[in-house]
One Martini backbone bead per residue (centre of mass of N, CA, C, O) as a GRO file, in nm:
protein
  118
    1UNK     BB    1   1.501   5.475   1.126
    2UNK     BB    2   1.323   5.660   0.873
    3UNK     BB    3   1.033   5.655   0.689
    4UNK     BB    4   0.855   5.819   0.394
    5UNK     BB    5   0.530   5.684   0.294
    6UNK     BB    6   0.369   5.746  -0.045
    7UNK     BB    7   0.020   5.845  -0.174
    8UNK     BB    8  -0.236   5.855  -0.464
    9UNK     BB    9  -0.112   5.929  -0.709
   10UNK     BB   10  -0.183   6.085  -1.062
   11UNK     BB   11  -0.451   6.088  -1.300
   12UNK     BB   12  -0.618   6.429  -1.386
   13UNK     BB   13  -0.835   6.641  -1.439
   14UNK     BB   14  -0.921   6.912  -1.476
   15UNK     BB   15  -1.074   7.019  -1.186
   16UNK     BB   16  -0.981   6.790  -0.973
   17UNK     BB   17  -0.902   6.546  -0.764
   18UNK     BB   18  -0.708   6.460  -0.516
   19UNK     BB   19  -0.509   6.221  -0.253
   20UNK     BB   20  -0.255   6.262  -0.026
   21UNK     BB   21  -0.036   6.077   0.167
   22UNK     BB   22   0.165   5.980   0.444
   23UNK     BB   23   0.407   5.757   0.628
   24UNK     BB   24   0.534   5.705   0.941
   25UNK     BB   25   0.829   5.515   0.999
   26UNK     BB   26   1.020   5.359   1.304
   27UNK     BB   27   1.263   5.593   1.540
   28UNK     BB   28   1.013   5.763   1.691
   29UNK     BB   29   0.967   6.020   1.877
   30UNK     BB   30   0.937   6.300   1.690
   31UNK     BB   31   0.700   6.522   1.496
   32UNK     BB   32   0.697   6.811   1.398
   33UNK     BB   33   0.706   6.901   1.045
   34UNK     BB   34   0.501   6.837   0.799
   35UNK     BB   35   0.468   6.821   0.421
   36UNK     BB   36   0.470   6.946   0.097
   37UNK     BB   37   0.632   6.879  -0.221
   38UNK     BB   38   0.738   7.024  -0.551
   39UNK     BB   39   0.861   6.901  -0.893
   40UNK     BB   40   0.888   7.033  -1.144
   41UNK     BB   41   1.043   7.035  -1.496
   42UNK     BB   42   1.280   7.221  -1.465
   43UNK     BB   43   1.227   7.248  -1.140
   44UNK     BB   44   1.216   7.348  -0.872
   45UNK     BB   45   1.193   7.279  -0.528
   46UNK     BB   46   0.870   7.301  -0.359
   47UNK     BB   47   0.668   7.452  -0.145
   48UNK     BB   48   0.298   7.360  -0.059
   49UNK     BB   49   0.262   7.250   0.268
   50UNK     BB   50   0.233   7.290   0.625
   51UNK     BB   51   0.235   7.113   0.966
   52UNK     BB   52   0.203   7.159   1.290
   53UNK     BB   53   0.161   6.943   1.569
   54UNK     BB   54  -0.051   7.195   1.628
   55UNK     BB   55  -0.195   7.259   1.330
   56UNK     BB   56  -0.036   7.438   1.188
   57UNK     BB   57  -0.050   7.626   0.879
   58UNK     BB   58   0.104   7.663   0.520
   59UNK     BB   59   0.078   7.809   0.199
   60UNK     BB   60   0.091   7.863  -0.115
   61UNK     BB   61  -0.058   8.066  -0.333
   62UNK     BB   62  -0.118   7.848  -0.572
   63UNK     BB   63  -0.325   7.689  -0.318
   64UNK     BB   64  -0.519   7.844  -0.197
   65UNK     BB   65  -0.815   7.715  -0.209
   66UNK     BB   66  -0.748   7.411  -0.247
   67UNK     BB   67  -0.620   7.305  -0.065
   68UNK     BB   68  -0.533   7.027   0.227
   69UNK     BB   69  -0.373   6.978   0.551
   70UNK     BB   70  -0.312   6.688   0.725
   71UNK     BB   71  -0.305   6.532   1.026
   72UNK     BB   72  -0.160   6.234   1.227
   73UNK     BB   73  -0.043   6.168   1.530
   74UNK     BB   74  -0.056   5.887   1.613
   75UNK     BB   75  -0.042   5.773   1.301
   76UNK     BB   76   0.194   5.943   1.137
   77UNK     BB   77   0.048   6.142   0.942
   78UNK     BB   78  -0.055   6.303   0.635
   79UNK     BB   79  -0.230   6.513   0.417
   80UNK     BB   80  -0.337   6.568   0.071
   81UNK     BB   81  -0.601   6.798  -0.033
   82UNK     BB   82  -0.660   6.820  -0.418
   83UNK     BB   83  -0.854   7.100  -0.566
   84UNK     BB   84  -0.884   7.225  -0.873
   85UNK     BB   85  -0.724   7.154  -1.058
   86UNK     BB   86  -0.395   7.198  -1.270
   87UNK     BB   87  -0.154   7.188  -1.480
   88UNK     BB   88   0.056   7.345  -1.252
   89UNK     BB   89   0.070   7.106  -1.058
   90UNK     BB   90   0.197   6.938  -1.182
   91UNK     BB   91   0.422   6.704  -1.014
   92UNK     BB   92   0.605   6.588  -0.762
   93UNK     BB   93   0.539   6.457  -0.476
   94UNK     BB   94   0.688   6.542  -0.144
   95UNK     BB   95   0.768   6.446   0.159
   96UNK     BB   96   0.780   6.571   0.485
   97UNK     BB   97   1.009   6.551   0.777
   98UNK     BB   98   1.056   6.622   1.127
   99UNK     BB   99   1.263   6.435   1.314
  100UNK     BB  100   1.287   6.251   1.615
  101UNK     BB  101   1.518   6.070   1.701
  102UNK     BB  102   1.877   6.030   1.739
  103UNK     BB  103   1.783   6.285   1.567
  104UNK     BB  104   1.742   6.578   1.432
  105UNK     BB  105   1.564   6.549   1.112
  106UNK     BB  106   1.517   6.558   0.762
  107UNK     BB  107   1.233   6.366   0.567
  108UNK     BB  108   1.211   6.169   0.267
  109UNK     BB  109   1.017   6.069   0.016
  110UNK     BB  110   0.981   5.954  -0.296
  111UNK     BB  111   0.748   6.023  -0.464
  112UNK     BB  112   0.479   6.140  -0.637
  113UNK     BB  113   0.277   6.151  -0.924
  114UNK     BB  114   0.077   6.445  -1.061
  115UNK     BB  115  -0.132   6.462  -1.328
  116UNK     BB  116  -0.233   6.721  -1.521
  117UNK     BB  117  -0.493   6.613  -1.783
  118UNK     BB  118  -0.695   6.618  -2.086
   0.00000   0.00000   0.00000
């Protein structure tokens, strides 16, 4: 079994700067992309960024040149650095991983709240 647990949300001003985290841990052999996804009230979960074990990265239009994914192979973390927050980015955040254990699938973690508000 794999879990990934996630860390970081809060309330912050516009304007301001958030960094979420997320561990995984369990039965992991491989994480290959690993992402971070996003859900306001009464909206669909959306991709906000992944990140392929070899470093490649992908961003939501809404998000380029505010935000930043990194990840750590060693230590199977990701992590997302949110700057210049809007009060648009308000949703919860869940990680995801693709992991192979004893078979390869996707793992969601429980989601943190991120809210923008003045």
């Amino acid at each position: 079994q794999v879990q990934l647990v996630e860390s970081g949300g809060g309330l912050v001003q516009p304007g301001g700067s958030l960094r979420l985290s997320c561990a995984a841990s369990g039965s992991i052999l491989i994480i290959y992309t690993m992402g971070w996804y996003r859900q306001a009230p009464g909206k669909q979960r959306e991709l906000v960024a992944v990140i392929t074990s070899g470093g490649s990265t992908n961003y939501a239009d809404s998000v380029k040149g505010r935000f930043t994914i990194s990840r750590d192979n060693a230590k199977n973390t990701v992590a997302l650095q949110m700057n210049s927050l809007e009060p648009e980015d308000t949703a919860v955040y869940y990680c995801n991983a693709d992991v192979f254990s004893v078979i390869r699938r996707s793992y969601w973690g429980q989601g943190t709240q991120v809210t923008v508000s003045s």
